[in-house]
Backbone as CSV, one residue per row, in Angstrom:
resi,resn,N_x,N_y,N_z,CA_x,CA_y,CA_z,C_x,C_y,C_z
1,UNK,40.572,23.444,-78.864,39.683,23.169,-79.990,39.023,21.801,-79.835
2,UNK,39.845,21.054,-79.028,39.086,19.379,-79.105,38.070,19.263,-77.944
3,UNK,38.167,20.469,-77.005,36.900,20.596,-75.752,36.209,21.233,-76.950
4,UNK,36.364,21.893,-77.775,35.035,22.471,-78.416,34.157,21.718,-79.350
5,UNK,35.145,20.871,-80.090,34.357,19.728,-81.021,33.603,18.409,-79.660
6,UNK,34.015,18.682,-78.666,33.337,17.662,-77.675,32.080,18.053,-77.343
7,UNK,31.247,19.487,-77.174,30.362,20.097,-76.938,30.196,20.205,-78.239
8,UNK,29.952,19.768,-79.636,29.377,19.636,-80.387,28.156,18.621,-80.386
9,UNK,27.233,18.843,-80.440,25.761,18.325,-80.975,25.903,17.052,-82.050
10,UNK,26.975,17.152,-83.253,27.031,16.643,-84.825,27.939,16.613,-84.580
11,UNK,28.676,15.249,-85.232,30.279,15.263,-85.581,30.141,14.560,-87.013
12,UNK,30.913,14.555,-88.277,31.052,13.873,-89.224,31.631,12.261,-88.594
13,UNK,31.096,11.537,-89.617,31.431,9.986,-89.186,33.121,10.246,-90.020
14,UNK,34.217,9.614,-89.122,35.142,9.737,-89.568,36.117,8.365,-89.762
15,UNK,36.930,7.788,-90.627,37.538,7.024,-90.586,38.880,6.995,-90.797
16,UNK,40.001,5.918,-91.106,41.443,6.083,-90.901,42.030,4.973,-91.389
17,UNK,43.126,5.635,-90.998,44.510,4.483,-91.635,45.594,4.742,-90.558
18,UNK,46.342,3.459,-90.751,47.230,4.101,-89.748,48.680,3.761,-90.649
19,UNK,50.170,4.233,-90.338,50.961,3.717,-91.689,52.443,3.776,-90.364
20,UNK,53.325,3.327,-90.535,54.630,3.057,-89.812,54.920,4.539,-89.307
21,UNK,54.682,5.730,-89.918,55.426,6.756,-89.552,54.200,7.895,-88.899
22,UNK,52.785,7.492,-88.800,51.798,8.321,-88.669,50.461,8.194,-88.982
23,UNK,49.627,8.664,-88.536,48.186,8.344,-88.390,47.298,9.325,-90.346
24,UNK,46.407,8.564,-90.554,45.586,9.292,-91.689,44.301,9.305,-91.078
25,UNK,43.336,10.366,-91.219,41.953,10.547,-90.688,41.201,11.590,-91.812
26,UNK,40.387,10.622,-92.058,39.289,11.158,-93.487,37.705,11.166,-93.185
27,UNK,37.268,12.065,-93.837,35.962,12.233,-93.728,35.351,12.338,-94.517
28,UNK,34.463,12.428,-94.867,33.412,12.696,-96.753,34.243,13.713,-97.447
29,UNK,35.209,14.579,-97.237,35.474,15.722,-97.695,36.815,15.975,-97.155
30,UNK,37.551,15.690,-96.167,38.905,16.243,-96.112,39.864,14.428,-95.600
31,UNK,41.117,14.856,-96.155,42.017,13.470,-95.101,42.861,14.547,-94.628
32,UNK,43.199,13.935,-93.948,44.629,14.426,-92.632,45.597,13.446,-92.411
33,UNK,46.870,13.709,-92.519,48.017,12.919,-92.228,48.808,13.149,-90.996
34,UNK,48.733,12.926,-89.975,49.574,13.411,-88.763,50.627,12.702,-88.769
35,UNK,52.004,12.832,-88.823,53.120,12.282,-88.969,54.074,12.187,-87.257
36,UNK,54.162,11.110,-87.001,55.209,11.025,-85.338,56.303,12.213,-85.603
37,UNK,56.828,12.626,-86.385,57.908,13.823,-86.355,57.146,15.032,-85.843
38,UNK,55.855,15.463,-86.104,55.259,16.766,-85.789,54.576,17.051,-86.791
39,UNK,54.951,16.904,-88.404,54.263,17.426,-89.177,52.815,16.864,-89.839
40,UNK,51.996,17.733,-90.118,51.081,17.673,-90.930,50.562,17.906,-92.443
41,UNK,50.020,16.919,-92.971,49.375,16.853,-94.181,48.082,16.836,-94.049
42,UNK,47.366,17.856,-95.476,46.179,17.869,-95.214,45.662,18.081,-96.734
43,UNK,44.672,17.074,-97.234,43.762,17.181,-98.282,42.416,17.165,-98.819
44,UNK,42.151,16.895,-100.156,40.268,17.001,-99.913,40.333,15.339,-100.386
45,UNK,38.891,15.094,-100.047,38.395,14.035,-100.658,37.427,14.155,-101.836
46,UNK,37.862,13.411,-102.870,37.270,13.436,-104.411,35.562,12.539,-103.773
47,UNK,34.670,13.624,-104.981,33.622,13.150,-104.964,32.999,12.953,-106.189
48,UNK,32.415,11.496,-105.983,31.849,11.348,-107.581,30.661,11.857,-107.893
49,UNK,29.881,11.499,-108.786,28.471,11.764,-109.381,27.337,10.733,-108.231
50,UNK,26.387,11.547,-107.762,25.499,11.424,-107.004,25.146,9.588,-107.534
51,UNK,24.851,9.838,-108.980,23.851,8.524,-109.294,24.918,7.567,-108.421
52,UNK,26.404,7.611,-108.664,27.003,6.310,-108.640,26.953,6.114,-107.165
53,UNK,26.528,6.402,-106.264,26.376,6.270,-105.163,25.243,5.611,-104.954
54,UNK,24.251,5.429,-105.726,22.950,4.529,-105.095,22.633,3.183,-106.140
55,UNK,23.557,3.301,-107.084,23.785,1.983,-107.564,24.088,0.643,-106.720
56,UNK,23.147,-0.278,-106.571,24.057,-1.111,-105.442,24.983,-2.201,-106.400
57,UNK,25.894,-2.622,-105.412,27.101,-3.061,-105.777,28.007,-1.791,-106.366
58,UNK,27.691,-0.961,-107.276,28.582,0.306,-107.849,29.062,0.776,-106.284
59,UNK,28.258,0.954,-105.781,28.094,2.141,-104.851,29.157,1.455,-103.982
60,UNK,29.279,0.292,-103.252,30.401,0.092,-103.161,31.558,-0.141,-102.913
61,UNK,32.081,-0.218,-104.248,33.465,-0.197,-105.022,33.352,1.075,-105.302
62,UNK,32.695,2.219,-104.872,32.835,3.890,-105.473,33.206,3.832,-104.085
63,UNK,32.789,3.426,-102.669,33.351,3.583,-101.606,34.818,3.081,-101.192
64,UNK,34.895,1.805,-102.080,35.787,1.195,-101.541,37.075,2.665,-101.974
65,UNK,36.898,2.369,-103.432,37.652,3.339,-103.708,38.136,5.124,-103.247
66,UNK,37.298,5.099,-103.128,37.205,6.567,-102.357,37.874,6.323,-100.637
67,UNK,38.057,5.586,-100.186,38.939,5.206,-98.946,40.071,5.001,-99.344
68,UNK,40.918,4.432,-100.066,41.423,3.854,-100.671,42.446,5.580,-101.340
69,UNK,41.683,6.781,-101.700,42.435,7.318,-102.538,43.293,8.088,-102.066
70,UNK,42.945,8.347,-100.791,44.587,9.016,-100.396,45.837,7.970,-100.602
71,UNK,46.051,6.713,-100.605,47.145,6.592,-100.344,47.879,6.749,-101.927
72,UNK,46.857,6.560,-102.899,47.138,6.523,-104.506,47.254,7.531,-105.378
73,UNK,46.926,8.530,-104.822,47.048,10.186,-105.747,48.602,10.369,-105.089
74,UNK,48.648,11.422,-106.039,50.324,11.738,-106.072,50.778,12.568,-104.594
75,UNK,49.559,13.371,-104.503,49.948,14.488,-103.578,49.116,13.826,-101.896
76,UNK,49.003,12.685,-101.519,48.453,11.388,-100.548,49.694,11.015,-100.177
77,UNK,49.608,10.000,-99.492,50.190,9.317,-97.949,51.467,8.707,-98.365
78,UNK,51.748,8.165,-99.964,52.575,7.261,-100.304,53.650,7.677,-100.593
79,UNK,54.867,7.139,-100.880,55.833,7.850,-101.698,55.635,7.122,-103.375
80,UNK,56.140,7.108,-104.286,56.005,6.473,-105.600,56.235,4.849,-105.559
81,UNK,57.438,4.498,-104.829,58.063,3.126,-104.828,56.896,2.277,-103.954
82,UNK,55.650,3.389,-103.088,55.184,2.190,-102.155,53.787,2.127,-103.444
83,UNK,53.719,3.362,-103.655,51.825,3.005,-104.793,52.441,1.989,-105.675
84,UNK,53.439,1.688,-106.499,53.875,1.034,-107.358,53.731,-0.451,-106.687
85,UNK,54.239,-0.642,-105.601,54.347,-1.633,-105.124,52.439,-2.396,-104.683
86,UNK,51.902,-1.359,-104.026,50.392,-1.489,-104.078,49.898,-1.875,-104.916
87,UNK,50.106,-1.247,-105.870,49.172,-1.581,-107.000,50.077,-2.969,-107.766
88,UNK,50.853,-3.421,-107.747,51.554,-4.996,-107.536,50.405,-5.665,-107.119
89,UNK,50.612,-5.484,-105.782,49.944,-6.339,-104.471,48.577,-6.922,-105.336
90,UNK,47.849,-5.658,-105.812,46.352,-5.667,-105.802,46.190,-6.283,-107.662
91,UNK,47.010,-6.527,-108.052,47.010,-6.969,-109.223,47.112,-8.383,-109.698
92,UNK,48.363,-8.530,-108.823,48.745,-10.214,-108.754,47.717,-10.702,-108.639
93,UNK,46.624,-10.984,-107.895,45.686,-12.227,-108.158,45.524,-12.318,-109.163
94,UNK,45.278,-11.010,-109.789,44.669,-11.912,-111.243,45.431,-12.616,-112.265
95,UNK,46.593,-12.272,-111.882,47.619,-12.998,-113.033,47.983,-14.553,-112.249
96,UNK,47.572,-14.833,-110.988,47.261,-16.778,-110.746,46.501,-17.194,-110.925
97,UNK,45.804,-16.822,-111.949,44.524,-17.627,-112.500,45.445,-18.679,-113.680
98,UNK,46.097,-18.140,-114.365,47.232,-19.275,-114.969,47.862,-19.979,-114.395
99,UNK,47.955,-20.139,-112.880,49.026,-21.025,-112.764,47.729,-22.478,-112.211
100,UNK,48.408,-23.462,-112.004,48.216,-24.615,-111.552,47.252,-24.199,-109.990
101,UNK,46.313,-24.890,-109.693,45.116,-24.386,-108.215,45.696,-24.328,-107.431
102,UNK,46.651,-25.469,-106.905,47.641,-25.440,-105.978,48.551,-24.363,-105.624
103,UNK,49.511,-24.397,-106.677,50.637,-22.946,-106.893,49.695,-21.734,-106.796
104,UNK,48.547,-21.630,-107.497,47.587,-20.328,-107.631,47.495,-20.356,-105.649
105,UNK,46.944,-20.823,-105.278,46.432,-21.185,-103.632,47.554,-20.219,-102.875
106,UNK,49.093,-20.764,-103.165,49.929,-20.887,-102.703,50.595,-19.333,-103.031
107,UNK,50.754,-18.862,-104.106,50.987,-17.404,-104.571,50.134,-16.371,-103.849
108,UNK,48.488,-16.867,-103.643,47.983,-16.100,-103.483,48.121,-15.652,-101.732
109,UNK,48.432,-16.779,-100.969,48.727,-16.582,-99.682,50.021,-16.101,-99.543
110,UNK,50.979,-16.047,-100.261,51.890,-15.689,-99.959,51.904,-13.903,-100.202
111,UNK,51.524,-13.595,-101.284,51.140,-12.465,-101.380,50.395,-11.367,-100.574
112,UNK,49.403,-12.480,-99.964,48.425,-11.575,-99.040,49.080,-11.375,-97.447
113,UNK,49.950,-12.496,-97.155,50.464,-12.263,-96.166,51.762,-11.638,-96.346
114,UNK,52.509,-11.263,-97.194,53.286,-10.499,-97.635,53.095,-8.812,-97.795
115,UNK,51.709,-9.123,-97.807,51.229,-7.418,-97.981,50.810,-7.078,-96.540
116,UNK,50.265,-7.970,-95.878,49.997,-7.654,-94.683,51.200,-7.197,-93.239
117,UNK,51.835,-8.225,-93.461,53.554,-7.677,-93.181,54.139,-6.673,-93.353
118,UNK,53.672,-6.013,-94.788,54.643,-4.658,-94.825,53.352,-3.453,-94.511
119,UNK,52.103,-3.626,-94.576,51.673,-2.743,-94.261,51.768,-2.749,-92.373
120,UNK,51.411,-3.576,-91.655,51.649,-3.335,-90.056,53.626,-3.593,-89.708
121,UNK,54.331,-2.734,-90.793,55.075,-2.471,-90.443,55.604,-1.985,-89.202
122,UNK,56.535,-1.579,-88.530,57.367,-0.442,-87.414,56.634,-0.250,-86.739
123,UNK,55.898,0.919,-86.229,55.220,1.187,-85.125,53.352,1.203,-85.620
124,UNK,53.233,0.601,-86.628,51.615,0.707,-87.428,50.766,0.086,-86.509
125,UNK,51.194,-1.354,-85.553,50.138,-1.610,-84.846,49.847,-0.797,-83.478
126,UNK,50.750,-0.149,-83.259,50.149,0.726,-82.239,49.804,2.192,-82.795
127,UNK,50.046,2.560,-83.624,49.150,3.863,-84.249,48.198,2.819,-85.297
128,UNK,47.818,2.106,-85.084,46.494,1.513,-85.632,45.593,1.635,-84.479
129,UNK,45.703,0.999,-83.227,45.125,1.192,-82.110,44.853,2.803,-81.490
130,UNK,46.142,3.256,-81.740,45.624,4.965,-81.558,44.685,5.566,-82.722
131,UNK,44.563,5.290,-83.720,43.608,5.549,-84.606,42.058,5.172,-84.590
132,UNK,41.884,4.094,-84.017,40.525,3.936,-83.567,40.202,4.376,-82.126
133,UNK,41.661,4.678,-81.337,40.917,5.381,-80.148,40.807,7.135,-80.111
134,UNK,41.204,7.726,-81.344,40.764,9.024,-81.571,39.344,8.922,-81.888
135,UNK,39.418,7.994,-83.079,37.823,8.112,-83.750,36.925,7.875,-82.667
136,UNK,37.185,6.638,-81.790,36.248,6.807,-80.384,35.964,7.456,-80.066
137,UNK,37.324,8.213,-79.802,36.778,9.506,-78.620,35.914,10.761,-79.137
138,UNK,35.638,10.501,-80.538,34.893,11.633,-81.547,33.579,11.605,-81.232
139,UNK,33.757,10.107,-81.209,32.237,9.762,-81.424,31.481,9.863,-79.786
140,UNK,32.652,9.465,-78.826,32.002,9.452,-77.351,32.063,10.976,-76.970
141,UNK,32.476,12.266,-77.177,32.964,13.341,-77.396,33.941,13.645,-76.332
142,UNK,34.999,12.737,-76.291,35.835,13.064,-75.385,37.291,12.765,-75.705
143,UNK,37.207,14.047,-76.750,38.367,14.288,-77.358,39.434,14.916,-76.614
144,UNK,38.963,15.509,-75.845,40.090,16.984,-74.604,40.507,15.805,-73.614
145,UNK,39.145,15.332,-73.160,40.085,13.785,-72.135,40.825,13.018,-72.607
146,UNK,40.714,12.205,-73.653,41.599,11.079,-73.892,42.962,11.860,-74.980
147,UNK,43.379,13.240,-74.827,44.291,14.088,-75.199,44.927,14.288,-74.039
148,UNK,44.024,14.290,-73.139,44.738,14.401,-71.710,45.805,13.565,-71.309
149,UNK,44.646,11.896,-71.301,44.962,10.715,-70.915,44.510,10.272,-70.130
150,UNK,42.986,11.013,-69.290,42.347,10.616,-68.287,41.286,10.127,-69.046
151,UNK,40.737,9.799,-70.372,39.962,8.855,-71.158,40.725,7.694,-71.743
152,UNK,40.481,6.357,-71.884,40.663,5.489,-73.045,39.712,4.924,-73.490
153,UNK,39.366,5.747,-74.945,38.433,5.155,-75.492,38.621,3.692,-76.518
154,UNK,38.108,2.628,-76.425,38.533,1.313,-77.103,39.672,1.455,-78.214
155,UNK,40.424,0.474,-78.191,41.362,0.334,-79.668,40.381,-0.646,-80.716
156,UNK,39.190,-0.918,-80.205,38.876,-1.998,-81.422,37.963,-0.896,-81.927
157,UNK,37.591,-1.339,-83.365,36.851,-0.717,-84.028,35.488,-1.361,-84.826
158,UNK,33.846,-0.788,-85.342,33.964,-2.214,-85.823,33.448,-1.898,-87.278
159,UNK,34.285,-0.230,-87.903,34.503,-0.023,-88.988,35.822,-0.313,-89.070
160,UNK,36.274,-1.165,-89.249,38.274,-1.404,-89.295,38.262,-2.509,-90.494
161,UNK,39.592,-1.951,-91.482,39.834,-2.744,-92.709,39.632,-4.189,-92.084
162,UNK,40.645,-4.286,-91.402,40.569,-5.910,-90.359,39.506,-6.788,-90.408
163,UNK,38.290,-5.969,-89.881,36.922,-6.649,-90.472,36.321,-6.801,-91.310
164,UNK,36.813,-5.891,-92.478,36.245,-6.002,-93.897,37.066,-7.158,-94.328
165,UNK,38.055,-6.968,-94.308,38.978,-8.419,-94.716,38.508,-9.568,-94.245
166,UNK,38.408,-9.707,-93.096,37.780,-11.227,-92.792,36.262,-11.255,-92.607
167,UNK,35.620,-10.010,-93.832,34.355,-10.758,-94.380,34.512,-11.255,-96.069
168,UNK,35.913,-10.349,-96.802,36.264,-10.798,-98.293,36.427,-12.027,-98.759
169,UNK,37.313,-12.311,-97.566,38.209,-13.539,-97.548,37.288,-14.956,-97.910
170,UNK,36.124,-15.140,-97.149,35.515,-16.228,-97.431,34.543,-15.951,-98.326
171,UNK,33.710,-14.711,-98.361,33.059,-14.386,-99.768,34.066,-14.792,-101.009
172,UNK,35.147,-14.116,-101.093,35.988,-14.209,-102.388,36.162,-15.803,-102.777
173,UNK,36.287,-16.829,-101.937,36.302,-18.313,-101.669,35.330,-18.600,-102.096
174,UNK,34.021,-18.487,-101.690,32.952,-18.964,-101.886,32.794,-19.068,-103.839
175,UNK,32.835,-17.082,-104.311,32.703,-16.892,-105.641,33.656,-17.501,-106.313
176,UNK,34.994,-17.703,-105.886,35.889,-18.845,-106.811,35.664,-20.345,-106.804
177,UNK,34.716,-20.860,-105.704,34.189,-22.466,-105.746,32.891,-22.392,-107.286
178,UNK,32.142,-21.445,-106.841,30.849,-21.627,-107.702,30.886,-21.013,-109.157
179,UNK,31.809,-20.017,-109.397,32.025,-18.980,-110.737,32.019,-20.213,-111.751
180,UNK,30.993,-19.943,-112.835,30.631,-20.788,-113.873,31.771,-20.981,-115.175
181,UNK,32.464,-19.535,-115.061,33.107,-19.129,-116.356,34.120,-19.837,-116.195
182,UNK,35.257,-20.222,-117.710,36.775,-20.873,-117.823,37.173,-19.849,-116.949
183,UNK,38.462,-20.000,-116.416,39.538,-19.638,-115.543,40.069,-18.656,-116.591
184,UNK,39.814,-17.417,-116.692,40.914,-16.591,-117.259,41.147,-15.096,-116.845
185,UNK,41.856,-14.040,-117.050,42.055,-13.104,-116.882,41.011,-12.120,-116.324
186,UNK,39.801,-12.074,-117.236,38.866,-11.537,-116.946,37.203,-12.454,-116.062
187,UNK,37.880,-13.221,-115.936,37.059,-14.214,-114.931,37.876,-13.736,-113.902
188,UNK,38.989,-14.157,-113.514,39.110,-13.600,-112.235,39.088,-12.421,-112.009
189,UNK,39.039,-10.954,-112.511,38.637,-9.738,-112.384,37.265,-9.686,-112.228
190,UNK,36.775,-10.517,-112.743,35.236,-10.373,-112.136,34.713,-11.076,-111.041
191,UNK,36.144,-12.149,-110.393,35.165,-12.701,-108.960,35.517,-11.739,-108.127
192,UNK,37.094,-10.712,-108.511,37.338,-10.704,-107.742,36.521,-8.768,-107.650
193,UNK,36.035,-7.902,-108.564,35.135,-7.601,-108.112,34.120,-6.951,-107.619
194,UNK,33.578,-8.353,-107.810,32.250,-9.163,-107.480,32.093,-9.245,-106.127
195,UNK,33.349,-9.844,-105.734,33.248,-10.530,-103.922,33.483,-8.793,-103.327
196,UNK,34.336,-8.263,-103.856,34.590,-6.716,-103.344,33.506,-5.685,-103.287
197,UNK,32.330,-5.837,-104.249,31.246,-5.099,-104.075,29.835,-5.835,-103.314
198,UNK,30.095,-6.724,-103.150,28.883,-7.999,-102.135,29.601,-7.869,-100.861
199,UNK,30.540,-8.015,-100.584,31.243,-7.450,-99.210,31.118,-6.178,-98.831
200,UNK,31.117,-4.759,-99.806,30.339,-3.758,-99.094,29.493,-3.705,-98.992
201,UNK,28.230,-4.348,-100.086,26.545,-4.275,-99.465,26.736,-4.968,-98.196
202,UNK,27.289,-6.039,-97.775,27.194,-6.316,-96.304,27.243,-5.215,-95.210
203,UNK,28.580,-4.760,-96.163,29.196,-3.644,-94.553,28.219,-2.772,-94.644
204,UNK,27.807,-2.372,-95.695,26.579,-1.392,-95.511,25.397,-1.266,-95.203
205,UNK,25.050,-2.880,-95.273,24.006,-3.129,-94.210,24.250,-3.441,-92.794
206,UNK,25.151,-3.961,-92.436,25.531,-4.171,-90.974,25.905,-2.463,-90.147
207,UNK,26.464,-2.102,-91.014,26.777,-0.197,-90.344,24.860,0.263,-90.326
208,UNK,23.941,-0.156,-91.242,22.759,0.401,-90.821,22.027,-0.499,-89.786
209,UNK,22.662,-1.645,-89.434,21.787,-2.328,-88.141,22.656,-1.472,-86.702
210,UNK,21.470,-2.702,-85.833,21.872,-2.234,-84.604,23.328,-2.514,-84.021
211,UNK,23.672,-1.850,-83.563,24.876,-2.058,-82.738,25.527,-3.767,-82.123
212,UNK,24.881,-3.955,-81.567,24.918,-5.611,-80.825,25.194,-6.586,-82.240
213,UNK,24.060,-6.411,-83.489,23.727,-6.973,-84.154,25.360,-6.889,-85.227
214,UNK,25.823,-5.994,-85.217,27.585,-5.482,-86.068,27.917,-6.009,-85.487
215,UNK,28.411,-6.043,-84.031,29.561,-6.633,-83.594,29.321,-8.322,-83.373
216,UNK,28.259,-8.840,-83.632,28.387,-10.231,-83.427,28.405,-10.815,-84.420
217,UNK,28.168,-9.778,-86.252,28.340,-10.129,-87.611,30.099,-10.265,-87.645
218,UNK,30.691,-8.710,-87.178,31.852,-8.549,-87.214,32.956,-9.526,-86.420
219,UNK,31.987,-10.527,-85.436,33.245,-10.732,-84.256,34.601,-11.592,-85.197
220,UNK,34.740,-12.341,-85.767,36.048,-12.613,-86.731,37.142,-11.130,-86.692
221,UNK,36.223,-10.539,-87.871,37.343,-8.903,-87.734,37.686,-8.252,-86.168
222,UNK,37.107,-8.132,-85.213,37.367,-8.083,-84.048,37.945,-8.767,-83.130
223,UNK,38.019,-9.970,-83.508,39.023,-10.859,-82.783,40.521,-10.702,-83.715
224,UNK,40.881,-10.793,-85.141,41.861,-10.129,-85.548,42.693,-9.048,-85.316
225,UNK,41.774,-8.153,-84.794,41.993,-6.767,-83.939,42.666,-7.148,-82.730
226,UNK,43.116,-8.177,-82.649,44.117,-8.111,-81.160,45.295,-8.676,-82.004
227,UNK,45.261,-8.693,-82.934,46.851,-8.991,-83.485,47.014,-7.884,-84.753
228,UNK,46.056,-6.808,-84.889,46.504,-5.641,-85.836,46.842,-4.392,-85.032
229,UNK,46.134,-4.361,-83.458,46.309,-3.412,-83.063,47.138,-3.851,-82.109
230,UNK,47.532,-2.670,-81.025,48.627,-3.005,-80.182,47.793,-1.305,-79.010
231,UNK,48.124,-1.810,-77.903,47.530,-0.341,-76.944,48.448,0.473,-77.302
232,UNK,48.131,1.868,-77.649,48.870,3.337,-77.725,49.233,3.876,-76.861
233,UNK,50.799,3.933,-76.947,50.967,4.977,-75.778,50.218,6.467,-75.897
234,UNK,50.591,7.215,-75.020,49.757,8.237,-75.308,50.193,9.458,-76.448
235,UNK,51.576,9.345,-76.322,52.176,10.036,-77.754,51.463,9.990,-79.039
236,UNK,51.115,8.286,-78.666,50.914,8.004,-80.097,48.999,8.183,-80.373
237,UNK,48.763,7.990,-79.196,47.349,8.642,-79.093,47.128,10.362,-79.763
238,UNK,48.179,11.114,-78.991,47.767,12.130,-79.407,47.876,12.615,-81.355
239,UNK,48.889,11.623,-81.601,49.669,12.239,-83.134,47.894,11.562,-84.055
240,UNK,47.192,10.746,-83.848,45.939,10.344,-84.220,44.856,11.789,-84.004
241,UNK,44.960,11.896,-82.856,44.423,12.850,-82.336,44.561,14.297,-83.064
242,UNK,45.795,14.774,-83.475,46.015,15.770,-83.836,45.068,15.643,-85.674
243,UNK,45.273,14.550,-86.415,44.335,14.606,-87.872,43.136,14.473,-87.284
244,UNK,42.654,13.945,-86.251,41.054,14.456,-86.431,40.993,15.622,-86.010
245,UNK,41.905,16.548,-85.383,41.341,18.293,-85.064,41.949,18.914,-86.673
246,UNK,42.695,18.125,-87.052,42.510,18.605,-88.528,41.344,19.075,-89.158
247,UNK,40.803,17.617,-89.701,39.735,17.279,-90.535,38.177,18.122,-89.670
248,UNK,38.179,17.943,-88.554,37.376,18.367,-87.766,37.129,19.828,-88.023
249,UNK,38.499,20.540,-87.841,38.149,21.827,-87.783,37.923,22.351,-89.412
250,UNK,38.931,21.741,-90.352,38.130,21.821,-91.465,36.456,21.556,-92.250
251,UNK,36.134,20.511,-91.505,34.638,20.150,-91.527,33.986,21.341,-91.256
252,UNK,34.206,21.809,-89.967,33.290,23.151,-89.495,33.384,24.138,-90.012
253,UNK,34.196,24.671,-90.904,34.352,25.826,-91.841,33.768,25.839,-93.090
254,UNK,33.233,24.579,-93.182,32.714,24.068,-94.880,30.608,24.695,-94.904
């Protein structure tokens, strides 16, 4: 089936996650969970109302979110104790807007590198790297080779969270130097966003430039990419491999 999606003409643009125990691969319409034990998970992707898609800035935080929702629906990637814990993670900033700039500074790094730790848990940086070298090989159509192992298509990516993060990071900085409003609850829900929907009009203009022109916006997130990813063995190549003939072959039936 993956020599046949290679002699395809069209492929859906596809993206991923990668998690300690197995690869996720999503597309406008389906995710796939390939798990290192053998098994598979497979779901749809929620779609909103047309308008909210050409709202800019809406549009998005309707994306962000919509990447974002497998791991947070019930019947998605997580177990209960880890969404609970997520949605922690993603909350806390706003509750250091009370503390002292310093301690706030200091919570907030600890947190972020605390989250970053448990997500490139166990084996995540090398099924992170096998996850962008499936999507490669989608896009180069040499899905049957690098299943083989006589392809390796790149581990860097230069749609990868990695790079969205180290374009937030100093946007989000910037909007907490200049934000006019007192320091409170809903001030920081609004830098924070603020910086989250101005960081996808970026990505969404840099994904519509040229090629050369992304990766020399992106090079920060791409140089990070040698300490998120790790080379895949080929096991772990293939268990990536196996959710995009998921999603893939579901795509073509639609």
């Amino acid at each position: 089936m993956l020599a046949g999606f290679d002699r395809s003409p069209a492929l859906p643009r596809l993206g991923g996650m990668a998690r300690p125990d197995g690869v996720a691969i999503v597309s406008e319409n389906f995710w796939a969970f390939a798990d290192v034990d053998g098994s598979l998970r497979e779901g749809s992707m929620p779609h909103p109302r047309g308008a909210l898609r050409r709202i800019p800035l809406v549009r998005g935080l309707v994306r962000l979110s919509l990447s974002l929702s497998p791991l947070f629906r019930r019947d998605g990637l997580t177990r209960p104790r880890e969404r609970l814990l997520l949605a922690a993670a993603v909350a806390a900033p706003l509750a250091f807007v009370f503390l002292p700039q310093t301690l706030s500074l200091v919570a907030g790094l600890a947190v972020t590198f605390g989250l970053i730790a448990w997500l490139l848990r166990g084996r995540t940086l090398a099924l992170h790297g096998a996850e962008h070298r499936a999507i490669a090989a989608a896009e180069e159509r040499r899905l049957a080779s690098t299943w083989e192992g006589s392809a390796r298509p790149t581990r860097f990516a230069l749609r990868c969270g990695t790079n969205f993060a180290a374009l937030v990071l100093p946007i989000s900085a910037l909007f907490q130097r200049v934000w006019p409003f007192a320091p409170t609850l809903y001030a920081s829900a609004g830098v924070v966003l603020l910086s989250l929907a101005v960081t996808m009009e970026l990505w969404l203009a840099v994904e519509g430039s040229s090629r050369r022109l992304a990766r020399v916006f992106l090079l920060p997130g791409l140089g990070l990419q040698r300490l998120t990813t790790r080379e895949p063995a080929l096991e772990e190549t293939r268990v990536a491999l196996r959710a995009v003939e998921s999603v893939l072959r579901r795509e073509a039936l639609t």
